[in-house]
N, C-alpha and C positions, 0 to 999 in steps of 0.2 A: 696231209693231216690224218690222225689216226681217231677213232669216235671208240668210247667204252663205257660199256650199260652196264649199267646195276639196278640192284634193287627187285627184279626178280624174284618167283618164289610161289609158293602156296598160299592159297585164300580161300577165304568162307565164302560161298556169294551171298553177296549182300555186303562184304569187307570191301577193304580199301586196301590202295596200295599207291606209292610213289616210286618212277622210278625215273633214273638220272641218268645222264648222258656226260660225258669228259671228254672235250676236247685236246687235241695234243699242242695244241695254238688256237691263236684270237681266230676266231670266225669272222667276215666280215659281215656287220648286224645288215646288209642288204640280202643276204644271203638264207635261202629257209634252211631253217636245223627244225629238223622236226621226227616225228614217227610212225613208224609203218610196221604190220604185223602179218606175219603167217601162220595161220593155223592150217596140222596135217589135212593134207589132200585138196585144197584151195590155194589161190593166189593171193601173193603179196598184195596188200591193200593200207591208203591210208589211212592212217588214227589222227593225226594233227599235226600240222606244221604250223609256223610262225615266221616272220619276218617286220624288221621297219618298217613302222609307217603305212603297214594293212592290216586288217583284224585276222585274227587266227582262223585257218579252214580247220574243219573238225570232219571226220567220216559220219554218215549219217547214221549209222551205227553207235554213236559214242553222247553224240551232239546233245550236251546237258547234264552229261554223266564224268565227261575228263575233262579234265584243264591243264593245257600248256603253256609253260612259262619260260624265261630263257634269261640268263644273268650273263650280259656279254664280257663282264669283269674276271667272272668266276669262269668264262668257256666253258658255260654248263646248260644244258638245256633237260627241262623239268617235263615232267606227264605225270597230274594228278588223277587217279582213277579208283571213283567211288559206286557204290551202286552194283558192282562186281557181277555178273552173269557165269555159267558154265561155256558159255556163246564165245566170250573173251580169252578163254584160253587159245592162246598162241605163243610162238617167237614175236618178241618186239625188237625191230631194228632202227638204229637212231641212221640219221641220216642229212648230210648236208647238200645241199645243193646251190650251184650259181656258179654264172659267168662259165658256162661248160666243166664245170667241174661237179661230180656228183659221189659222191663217200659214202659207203655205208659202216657199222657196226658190225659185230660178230653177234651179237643179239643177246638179249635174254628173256628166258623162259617164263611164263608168268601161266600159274593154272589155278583154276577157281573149281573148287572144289570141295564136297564137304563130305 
């Protein structure tokens, strides 16, 4: 499976922003597609994953401020992020996981900035 982000980009803090995930086939909905971010000189870290049939983990970093959704029809998984900080800029990588298999994205860039 191949994972490709969009939606990336410049923002105000205090903006918004959504960004998207494309799967290259059906995910299996047991499965988390979710995301994770690195910002220069720190580690990858989660922002929010999802799965059936359990409530969404969010990083506590985020927890109120992003919302993850996922349309297994569409083989798309959503990151709404509002509230925008300078803090949030990173690379966001999409990412699937399960059943030992683990995918990531080539990412995209998202900077809050004014």
């Amino acid at each position: 499976v191949q994972l490709v982000e969009s939606g990336g980009g410049l923002v105000q803090p205090g903006g918004s922003l959504r960004l998207s995930c494309l799967a290259s086939e059906t995910i299996f909905s047991g499965y988390w597609m979710g995301w994770y971010r690195q910002a220069p000189g720190k580690e990858r870290e989660l922002v929010a994953r999802i799965r059936s049939g359990r409530d969404p983990d969010y990083g506590d970093s985020v927890q109120g401020r992003f919302t993850i959704s996922r349309d297994n029809a569409k083989k798309t998984v959503y990151l709404r992020m509002s509230s925008l900080k300078p803090e949030d800029t990173a690379v966001y990588y999409c990412n699937v996981r399960g059943d030992g298999n683990n995918v990531w994205g080539k990412g995209t860039l998202v900077t809050v900035s004014s």
